[in-house]
C-alpha positions as CSV (number, residue, x, y, z in Angstrom):
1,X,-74.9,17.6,105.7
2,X,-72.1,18.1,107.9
3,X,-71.7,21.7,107.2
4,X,-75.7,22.1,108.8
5,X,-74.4,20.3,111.9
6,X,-71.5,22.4,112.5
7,X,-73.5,25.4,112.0
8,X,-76.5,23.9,114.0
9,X,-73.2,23.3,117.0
10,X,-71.9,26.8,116.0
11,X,-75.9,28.7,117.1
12,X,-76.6,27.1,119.8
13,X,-74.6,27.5,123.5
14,X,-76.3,23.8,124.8
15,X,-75.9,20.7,123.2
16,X,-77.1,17.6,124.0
17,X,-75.6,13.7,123.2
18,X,-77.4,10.3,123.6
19,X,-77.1,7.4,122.2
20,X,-79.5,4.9,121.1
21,X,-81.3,2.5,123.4
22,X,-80.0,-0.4,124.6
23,X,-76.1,0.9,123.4
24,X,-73.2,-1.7,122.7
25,X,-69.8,-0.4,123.7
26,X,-69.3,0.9,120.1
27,X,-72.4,3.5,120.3
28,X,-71.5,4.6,124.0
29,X,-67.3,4.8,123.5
30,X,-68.4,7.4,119.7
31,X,-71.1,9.2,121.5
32,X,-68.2,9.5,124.5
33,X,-65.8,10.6,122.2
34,X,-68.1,13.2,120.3
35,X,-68.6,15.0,123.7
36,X,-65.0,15.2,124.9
37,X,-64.1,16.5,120.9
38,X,-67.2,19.2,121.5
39,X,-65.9,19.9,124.7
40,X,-62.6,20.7,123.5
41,X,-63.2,22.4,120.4
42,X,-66.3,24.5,122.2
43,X,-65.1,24.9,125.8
44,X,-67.8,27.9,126.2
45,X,-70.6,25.5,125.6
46,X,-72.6,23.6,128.0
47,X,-72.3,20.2,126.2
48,X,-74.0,17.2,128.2
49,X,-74.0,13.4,127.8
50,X,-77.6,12.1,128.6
51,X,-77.3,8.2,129.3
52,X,-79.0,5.6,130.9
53,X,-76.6,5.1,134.0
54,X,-78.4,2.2,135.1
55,X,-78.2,0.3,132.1
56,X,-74.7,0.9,131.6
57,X,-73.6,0.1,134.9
58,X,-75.2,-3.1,134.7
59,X,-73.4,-3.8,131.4
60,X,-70.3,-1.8,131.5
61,X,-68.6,-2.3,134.8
């Protein structure tokens, strides 16, 4: 499975990353991570981090 994610990463120039609704700290610091990993290892990318910035701020302060 990971092989069809890497090539799935590898074809396409935008990615996208979310996390579930309603995140703990867990799901938004692995979903945070993933992005600046993607970012590093694909700097040609346009690699985004879609998140309720409401919710988190409300939370996550």
């Amino acid at each position: 499975m990971i092989d069809k994610i890497i090539s799935l990463i590898e074809q396409n120039d935008k990615i996208a990353i979310f996390h579930h609704k309603r995140p703990d700290g867990d799901s938004i610091s692995s979903s945070y991570g993933l992005l600046l990993a993607l970012q590093k290892k694909y700097p040609n990318k346009k690699i985004v981090y879609l998140a309720d910035e409401e919710y988190l701020g409300k939370y996550f302060s």
